[in-house]
Structures are given as structure tokens and as C-alpha cells.
N, C-alpha and C positions, 0 to 999 in steps of 0.2 A: 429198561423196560422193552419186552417184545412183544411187537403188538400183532395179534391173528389175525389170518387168511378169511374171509368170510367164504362160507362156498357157498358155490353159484350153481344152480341146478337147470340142470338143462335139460328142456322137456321137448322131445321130439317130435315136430308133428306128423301128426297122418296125412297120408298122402289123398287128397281130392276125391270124391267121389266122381263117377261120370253120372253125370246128369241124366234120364231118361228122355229122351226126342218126343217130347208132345206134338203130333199132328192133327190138328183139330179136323174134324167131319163134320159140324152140326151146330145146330142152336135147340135149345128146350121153346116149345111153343107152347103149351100148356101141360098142369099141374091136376091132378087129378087125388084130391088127399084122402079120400073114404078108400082106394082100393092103392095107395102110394105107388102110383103108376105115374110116369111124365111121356110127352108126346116128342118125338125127336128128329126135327126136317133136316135131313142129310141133304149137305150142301156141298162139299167137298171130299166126299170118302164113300165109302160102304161099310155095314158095320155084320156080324158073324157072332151068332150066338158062342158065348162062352168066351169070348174076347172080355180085356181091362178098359174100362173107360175111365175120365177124367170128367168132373162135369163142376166148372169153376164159374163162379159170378159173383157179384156184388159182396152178397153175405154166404154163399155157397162155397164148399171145394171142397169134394170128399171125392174117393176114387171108388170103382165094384166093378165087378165080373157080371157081364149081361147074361143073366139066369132066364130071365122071359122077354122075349122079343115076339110082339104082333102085329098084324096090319091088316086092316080092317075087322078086327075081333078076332083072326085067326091065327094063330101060331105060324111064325115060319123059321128056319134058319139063319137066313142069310137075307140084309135087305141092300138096294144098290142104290147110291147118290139120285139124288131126288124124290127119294121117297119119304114118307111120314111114318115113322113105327111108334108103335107103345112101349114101355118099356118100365119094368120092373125096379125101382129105388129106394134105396136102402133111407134115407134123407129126404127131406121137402130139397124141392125145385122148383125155380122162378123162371119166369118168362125173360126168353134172352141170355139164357144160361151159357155158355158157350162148353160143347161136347169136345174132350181128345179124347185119341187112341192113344193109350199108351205102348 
């Protein structure tokens, strides 16, 4: 009696993704739900219309492209660390949310 080889399959893996460098900029300070706008104190960064954010908390983590950025009701491009802008969210945001750039 000859007894059979079982094969053995060998499955190769993929190699690693690299990870995206999240550098956080900010915190969400308030949530404004009638018009899904969040308020965002730049604490560490500056943020640039049409840049990718991260915007990760508790029950939160979705990522979007900053399509409306304001400060004080007015549209602008570009805001620099320490400021407060509005800003356009695709999701509910909680206070304390912590903002990256990705």
C-alpha cells in the first residue's frame, strides 16, 4: 500500500502596505448639525482648502477633502495654527474630536 503526498499550498503574502503619517493639527470644538458644519481650533498645523483631513474620536473616524473652510462667516483659503475655522462635514462631529492631515 502506497500512501499519498498531501499538497500543501502555499499562499504568498503581500507585502505591507505603508501606513499614511497622520499629523494631527486640531481638535473639533463644536458641532453644528442643521447646516453639518464643525468648528476646528488649529493647535498644531495649518490647514489649506482642498487638503485630506482625518477627523477621529470616540465614536467618530471618517476621512474628506476640506471643500468649505470659514472664519468668521467668510470664506477663506488657507487658515494658520491658532485659529478657529468652520468647516464643511460629511459626518456628525463631537467635541474633542481630534483633526489629522493626512
Amino acid at each position: 500500500m502506497v500512501k499519498k503526498k498531501k499538497k500543501v499550498s502555499r499562499i504568498k503574502k503581500a507585502a505591507p502596505k505603508a501606513k499614511k503619517v497622520l499629523k494631527e493639527i486640531g481638535k473639533i470644538t463644536h458641532y453644528f448639525p442643521m447646516v453639518k458644519a464643525g468648528v476646528v481650533k488649529l493647535t498644531k498645523g495649518a490647514l489649506v482648502l482642498g487638503e485630506t483631513i482625518h477627523i477621529k474620536g470616540h465614536t467618530t473616524d471618517f476621512k474628506q477633502k476640506v471643500t468649505s473652510l470659514q472664519l468668521d462667516r467668510l470664506p477663506i483659503q488657507k487658515a494658520a495654527k491658532g485659529q478657529e475655522v468652520g468647516i464643511s462635514v460629511k459626518a456628525r462631529v463631537r467635541q474633542n474630536d481630534q483633526v489629522y492631515k493626512v
